[in-house]
C-alpha positions in Angstrom: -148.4 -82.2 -113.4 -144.4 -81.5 -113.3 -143.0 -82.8 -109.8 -140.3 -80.2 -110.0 -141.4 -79.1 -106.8 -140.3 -81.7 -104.6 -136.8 -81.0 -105.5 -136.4 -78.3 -102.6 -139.0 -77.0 -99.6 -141.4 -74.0 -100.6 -139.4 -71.7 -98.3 -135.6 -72.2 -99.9 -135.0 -70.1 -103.1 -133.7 -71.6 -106.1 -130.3 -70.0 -104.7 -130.3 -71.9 -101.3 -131.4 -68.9 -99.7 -134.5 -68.0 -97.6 -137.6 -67.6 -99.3 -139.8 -65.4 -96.2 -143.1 -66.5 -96.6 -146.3 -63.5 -96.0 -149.0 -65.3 -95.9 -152.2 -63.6 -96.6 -155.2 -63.0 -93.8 -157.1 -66.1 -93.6 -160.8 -65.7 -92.8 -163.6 -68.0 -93.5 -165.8 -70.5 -91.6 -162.6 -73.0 -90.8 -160.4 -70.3 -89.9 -163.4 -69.4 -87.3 -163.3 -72.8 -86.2 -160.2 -72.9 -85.9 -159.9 -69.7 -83.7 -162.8 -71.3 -81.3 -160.1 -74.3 -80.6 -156.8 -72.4 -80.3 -158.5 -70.2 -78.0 -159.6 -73.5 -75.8 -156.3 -74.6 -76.5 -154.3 -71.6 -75.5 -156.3 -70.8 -72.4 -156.1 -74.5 -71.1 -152.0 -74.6 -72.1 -151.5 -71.4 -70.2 -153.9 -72.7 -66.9 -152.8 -76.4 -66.7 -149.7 -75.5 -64.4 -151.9 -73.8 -61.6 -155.0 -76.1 -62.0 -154.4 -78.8 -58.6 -156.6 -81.7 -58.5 -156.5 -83.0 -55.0 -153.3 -80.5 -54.2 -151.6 -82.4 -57.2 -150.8 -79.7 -59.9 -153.1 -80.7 -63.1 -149.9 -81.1 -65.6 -145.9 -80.9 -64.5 -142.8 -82.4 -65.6 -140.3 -81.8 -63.3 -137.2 -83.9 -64.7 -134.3 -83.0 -62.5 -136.8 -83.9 -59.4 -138.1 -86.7 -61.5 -141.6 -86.1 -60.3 -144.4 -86.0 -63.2 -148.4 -85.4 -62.8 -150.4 -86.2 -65.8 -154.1 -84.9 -65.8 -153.8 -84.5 -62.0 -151.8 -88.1 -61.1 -148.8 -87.9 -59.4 -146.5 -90.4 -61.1 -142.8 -91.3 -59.8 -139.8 -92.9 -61.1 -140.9 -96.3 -60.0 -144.1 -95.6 -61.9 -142.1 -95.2 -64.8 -144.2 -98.1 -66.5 -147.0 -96.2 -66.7 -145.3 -93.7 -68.3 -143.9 -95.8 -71.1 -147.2 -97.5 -71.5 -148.7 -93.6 -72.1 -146.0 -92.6 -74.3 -147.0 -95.8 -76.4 -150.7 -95.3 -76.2 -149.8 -91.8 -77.5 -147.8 -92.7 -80.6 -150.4 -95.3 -81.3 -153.0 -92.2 -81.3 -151.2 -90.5 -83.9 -150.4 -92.6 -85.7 -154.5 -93.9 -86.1 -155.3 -90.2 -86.2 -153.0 -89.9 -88.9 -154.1 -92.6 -90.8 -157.3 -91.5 -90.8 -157.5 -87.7 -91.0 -153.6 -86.5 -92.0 -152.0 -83.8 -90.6 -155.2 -82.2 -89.0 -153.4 -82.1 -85.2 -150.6 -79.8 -87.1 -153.9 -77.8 -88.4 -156.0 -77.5 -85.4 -154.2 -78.7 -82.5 -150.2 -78.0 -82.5 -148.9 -75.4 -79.8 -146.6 -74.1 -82.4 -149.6 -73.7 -84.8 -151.5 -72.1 -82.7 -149.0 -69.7 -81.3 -147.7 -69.1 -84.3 -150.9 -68.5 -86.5 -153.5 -66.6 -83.9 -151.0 -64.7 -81.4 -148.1 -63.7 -84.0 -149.2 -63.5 -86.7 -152.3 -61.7 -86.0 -150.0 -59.2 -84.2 -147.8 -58.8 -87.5 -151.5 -58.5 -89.3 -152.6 -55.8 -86.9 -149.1 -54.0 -87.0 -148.1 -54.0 -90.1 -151.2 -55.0 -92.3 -151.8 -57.8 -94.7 -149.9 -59.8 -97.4 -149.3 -57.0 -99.2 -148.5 -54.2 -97.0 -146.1 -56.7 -95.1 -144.2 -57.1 -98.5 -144.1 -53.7 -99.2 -142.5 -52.7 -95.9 -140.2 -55.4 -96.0 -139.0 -54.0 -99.3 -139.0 -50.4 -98.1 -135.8 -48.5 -97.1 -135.5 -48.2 -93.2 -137.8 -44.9 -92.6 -138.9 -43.6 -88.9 -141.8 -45.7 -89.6 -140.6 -48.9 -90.1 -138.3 -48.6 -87.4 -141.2 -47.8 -85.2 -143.0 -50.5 -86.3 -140.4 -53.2 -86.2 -139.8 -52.1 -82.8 -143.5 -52.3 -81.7 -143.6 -55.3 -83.5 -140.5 -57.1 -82.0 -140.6 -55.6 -78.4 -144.7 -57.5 -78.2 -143.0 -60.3 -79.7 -141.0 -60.4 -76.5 -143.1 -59.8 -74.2 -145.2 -62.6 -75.7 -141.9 -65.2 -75.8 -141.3 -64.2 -72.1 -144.8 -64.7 -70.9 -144.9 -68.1 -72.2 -141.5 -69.4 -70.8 -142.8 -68.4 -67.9 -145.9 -70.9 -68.7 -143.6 -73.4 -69.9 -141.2 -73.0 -66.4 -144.1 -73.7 -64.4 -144.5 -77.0 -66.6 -141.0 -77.9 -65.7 -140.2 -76.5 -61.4 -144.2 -76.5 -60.9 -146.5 -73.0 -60.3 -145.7 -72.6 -56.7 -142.1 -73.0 -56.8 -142.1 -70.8 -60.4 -144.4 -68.1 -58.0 -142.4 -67.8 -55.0 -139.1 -67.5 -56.9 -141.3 -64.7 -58.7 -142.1 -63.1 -55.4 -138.8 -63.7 -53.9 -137.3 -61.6 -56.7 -135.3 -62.9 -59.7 -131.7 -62.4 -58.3 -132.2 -64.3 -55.3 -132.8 -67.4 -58.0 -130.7 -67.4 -60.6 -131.1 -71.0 -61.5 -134.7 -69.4 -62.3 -134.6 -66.9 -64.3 -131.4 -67.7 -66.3 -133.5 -71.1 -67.8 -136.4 -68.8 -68.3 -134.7 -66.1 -70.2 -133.2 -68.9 -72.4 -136.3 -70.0 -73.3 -137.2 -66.2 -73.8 -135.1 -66.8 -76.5 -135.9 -69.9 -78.2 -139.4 -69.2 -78.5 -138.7 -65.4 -79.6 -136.3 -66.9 -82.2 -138.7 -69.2 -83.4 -141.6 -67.2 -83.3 -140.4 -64.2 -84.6 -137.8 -65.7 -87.5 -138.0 -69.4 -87.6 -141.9 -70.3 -87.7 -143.0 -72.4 -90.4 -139.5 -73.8 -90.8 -140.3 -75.9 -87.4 -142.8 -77.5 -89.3 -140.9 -78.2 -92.1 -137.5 -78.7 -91.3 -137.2 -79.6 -87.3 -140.6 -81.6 -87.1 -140.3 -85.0 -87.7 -144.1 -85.5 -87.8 -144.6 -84.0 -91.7 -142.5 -87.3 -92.8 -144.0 -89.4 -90.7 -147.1 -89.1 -92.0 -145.6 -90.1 -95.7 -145.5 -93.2 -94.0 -148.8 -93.2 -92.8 -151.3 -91.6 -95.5 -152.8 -93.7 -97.8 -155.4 -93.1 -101.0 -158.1 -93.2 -98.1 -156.4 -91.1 -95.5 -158.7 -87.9 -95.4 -156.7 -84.9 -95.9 -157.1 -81.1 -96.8 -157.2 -82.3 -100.7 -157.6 -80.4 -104.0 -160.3 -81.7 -106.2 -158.0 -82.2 -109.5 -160.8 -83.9 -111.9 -162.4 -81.1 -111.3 -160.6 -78.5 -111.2 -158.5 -78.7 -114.3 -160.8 -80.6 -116.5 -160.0 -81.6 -119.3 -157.8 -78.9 -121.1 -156.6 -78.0 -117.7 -156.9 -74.6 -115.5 -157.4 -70.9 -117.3 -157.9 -67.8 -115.7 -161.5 -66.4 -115.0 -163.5 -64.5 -118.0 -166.7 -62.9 -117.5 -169.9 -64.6 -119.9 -167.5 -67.2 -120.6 -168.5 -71.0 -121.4 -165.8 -73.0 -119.5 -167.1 -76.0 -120.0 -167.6 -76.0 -124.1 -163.8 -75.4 -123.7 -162.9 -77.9 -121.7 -161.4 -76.0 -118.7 -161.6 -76.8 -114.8 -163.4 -74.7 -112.1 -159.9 -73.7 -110.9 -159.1 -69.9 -112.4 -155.9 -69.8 -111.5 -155.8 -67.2 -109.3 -152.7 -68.5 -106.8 -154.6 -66.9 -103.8 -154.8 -70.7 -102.5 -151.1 -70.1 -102.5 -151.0 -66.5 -101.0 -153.0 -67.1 -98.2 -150.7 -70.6 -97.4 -148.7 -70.4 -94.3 -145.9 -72.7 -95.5 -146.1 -70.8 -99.2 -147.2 -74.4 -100.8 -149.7 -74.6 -103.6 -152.2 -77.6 -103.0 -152.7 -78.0 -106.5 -149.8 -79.8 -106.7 -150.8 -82.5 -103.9 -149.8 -83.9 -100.9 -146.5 -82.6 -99.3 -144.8 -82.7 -96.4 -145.2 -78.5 -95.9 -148.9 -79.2 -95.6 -150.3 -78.8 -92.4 -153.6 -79.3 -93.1 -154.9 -75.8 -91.5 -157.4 -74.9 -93.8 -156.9 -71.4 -95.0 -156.5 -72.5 -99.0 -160.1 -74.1 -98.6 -161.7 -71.0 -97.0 -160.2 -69.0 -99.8 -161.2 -70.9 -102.4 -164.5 -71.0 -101.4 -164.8 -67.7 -101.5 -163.6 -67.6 -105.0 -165.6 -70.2 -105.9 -168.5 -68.1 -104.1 -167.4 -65.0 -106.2 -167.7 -66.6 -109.3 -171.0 -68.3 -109.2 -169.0 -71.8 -109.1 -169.9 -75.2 -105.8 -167.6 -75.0 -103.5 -165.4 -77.3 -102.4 -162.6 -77.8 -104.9 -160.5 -77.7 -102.3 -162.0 -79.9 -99.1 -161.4 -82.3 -97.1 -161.3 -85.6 -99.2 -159.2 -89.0 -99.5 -157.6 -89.3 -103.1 -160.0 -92.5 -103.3 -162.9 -89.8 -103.0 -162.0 -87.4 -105.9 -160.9 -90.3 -108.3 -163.1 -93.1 -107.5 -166.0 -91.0 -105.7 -165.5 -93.9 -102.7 -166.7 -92.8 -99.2 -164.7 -93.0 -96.4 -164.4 -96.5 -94.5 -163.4 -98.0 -91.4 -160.6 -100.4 -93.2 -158.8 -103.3 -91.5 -155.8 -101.2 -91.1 -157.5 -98.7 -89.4 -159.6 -101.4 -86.9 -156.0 -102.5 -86.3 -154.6 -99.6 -84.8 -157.9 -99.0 -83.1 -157.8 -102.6 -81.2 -154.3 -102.1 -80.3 -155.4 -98.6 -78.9 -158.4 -99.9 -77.0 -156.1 -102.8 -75.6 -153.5 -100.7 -74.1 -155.7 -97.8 -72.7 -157.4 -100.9 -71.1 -154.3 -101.8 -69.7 -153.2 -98.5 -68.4 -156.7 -98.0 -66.6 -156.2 -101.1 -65.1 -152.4 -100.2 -64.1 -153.9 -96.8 -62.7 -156.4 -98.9 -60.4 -153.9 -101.2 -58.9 -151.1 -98.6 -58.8 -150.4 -98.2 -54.6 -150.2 -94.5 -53.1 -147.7 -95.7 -51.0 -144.4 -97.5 -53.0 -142.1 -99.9 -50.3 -139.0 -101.0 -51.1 -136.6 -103.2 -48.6 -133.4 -104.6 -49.8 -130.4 -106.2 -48.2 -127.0 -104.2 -47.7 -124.8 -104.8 -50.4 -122.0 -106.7 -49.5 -123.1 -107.5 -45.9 -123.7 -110.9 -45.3 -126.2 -112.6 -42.6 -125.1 -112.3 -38.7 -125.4 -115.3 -36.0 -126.4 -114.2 -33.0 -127.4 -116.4 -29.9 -130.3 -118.7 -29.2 -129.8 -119.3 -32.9 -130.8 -116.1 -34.2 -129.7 -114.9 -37.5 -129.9 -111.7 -38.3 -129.6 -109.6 -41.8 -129.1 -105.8 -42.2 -131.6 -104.1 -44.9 -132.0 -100.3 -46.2 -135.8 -99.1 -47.0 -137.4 -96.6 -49.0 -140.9 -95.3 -48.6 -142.0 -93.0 -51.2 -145.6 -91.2 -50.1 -146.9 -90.4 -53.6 -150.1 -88.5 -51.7 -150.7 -84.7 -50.8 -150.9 -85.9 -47.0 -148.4 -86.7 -44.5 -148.7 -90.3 -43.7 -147.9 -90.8 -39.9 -147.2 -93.4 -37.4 -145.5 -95.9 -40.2 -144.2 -99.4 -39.0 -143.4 -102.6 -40.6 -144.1 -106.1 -39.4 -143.0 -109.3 -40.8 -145.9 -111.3 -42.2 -144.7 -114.6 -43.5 -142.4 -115.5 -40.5 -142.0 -115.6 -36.9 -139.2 -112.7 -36.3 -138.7 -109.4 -35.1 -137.6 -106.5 -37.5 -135.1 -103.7 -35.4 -135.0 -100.1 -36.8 -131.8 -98.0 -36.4 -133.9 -94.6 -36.1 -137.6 -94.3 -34.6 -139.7 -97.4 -34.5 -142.5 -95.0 -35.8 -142.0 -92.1 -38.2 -143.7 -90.3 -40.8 -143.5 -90.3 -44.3 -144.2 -86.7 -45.5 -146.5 -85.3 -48.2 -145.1 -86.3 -51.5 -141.6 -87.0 -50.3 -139.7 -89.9 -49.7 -138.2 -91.7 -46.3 -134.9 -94.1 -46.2 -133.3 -95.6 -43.5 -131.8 -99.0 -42.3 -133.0 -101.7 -40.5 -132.8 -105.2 -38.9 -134.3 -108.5 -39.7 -133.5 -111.1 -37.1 -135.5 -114.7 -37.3 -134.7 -118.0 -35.5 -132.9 -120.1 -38.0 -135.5 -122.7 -37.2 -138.4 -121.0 -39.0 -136.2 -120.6 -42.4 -136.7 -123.1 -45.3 -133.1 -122.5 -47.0 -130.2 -120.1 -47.2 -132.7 -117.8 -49.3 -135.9 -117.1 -47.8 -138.6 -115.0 -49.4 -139.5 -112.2 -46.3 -142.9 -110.3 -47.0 -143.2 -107.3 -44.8 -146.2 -105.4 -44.5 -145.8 -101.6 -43.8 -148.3 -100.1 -41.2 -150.0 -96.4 -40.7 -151.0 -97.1 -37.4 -152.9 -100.3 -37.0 -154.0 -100.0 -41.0 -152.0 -101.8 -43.5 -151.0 -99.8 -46.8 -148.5 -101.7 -48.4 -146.6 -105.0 -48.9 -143.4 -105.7 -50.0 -141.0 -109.1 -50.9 -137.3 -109.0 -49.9 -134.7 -111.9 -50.0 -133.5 -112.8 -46.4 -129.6 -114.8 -46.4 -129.0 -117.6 -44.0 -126.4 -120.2 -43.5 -126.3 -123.0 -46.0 -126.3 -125.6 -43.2 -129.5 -125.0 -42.2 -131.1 -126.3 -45.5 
């Protein structure tokens, strides 16, 4: 087998230019499969931003607000933990998944995939026909026709790109702000709708010119699973014993013994390469343009079907499987990732439980130092922050020292309210007889009240006078 082809990417001529791939119309039971997920896929990508658990919106990831809900958890930046422990869990995932089944989350579950494969391209199918029709036009000298249809074509590209930054805004500002800048009408929000006609844009550029070049060239995740396959790493895999035999591949003949000659099942027919989206021929192995989405095995069945030959030549196998017919097994690498996995989503569950819905914080005033005062009062001056991580307002709050004999002064209201998913700051006083303190550094804890209920505790570091050590 010559490796020539690793010397440049299947979509970059031999003169550095690009080499537009038209792939053929898949069809086939995968492809079916396939269309069942993205269609799960799509419709829970597009309703996540308006699905509220518990008036929490199901996904959002608000960065300039820095607020975040994840599968209908609110999380803040002081749960930023928790967020660094998912991220981890996450890469973990992939990389096990990886390691065990290849690129098959390219395939199957990638929103670029998906968008690109069964909205786009079956709009280009239905516009402007198949492989070869598509090539044809391209070729073809700019007629009324193919303006027409390149301006059908683009102008539902558009509308497409548009609809989904829309999706993707309510990811970011959340589905009630994105709807009530929508009703307000765009020009009374321009830091609306100029963000959402840029990524108008990005996704028309990519959709409509860059597609399979993300996969290739900006995503990082076809290199990083050079690092992670190995022989036993199950991936969409041509069957190379038996396919070229011994005397290699030869196109098909009618009444002819292959065998007695010496030649494969493969006939050499390249529609394994048509019908690729990345314009890769699997014969050659492995490579990073692979995303493992199934079309070359649904074609070749069908040529295999055609010619009265098993299918399966090209399936989903480890190299281990085709050279050494070895099944595949749970190895020590892969029980590995799999304990580190179970550990950490242990430890995030557990996190989750004992995370508070109500996050106190009470620190002293830089660069203010204690305060006597008489009958041998000190006193320290402190700022708080509340942050109500709920859907509720949470009225009536207080604090009260619980670890000495004192009496904490508020500069505002002794009682306020916290409201719904906001948070509160203020200042306050801490004044305790220097009698009750144990050094010049005294641990405070301060419970914070709704009422006569308790919902949080907090430490804070209370300054007195060395003297009174």
């Amino acid at each position: 087998m010559e490796e020539n082809f690793r010397d440049s990417i299947g979509t970059i001529t031999e003169e550095g230019k690009r080499n537009w791939i038209f792939p053929k119309k898949p069809s086939g039971r995968y492809y079916n499969y396939r269309k069942y997920v993205s269609y799960f896929l799509l419709a829970l990508l597009i309703a996540a931003p308006f699905i509220k658990i518990n008036g929490h919106q199901f996904l959002l990831f608000n960065v300039l607000e820095r607020r975040f809900n994840i599968f209908g958890f609110p999380f803040w930046p002081q749960d930023f933990h928790l967020v660094v422990v998912s991220m981890i869990i996450g890469v973990i995932f992939i990389a096990l998944f990886t390691v065990a089944y290849g690129r098959i989350f390219c395939g199957w579950m990638c929103p670029q995939t998906i968008f690109l494969e069964m909205v786009f391209r079956r709009i280009e199918y239905w516009i402007d026909g198949d492989r070869g029709a598509q090539m044809r036009l391209a070729k073809a000298p700019w007629t009324g026709k193919k303006i027409r249809k390149r301006i059908l074509k683009w102008s539902i590209f558009f509308i497409i790109s548009f609809f989904i930054a829309n999706v993707f805004l309510a990811y970011l500002i959340g589905s009630d702000q994105l709807i009530a800048d929508i009703t307000d009408g765009p020009m009374s929000h321009l830091g609306t709708i100029i963000p959402l006609l840029i990524f108008t844009g990005v996704f028309y550029f990519i959709f409509a010119w860059f597609r399979e070049q993300v996969c290739i060239i900006a995503c990082p995740y076809g290199r990083l699973q050079g690092v992670l396959l190995d022989n036993k790493s199950i991936v969409v895999a041509y069957d190379h014993k038996r396919g070229e035999g011994d005397n290699g591949r030869k196109k098909f003949r009618k009444n002819e013994d292959r065998e007695a000659l010496g030649h494969g099942d493969c006939i050499d027919c390249f529609q394994c390469v048509n019908v690729c989206p990345t314009g890769i021929d699997i014969r050659n192995g492995t490579q990073l343009e692979c995303v493992n989405c199934t079309a070359c095995i649904d074609e070749c069945d069908h040529i295999m079907d055609s010619i009265n030959k098993p299918r399966g030549l090209i399936r989903y196998a480890s190299e281990d499987e085709i050279t050494k017919k070895a099944k595949f097994k749970f190895t020590p690498r892969l029980k590995g990732y799999t304990a580190v996995l179970a550990v950490l989503t242990a430890v995030l569950i557990g996190m989750m439980f004992l995370r508070n819905e109500v996050e106190a914080n009470i620190l002293r005033l830089p660069g203010q130092l204690y305060e006597r005062k008489e009958n041998n009062i000190i006193s320290n001056v402190f700022t708080y922050k509340l942050v109500n991580k709920t859907t509720k307002d949470i009225d009536n709050v207080r604090f009260e020292l619980m670890s000495h004999n004192g009496e904490i002064k508020m500069v505002s209201n002794d009682n306020f309210t916290v409201p719904a998913e906001k948070m509160t700051g203020g200042t306050l006083f801490i004044e305790i007889n220097a009698s009750a303190l144990n050094g010049d550094k005294d641990k405070l804890k301060i419970g914070v009240y709704s009422g006569d209920k308790l919902i949080e505790t907090t430490i804070t570091q209370f300054l007195a006078p060395r003297s009174y050590n």
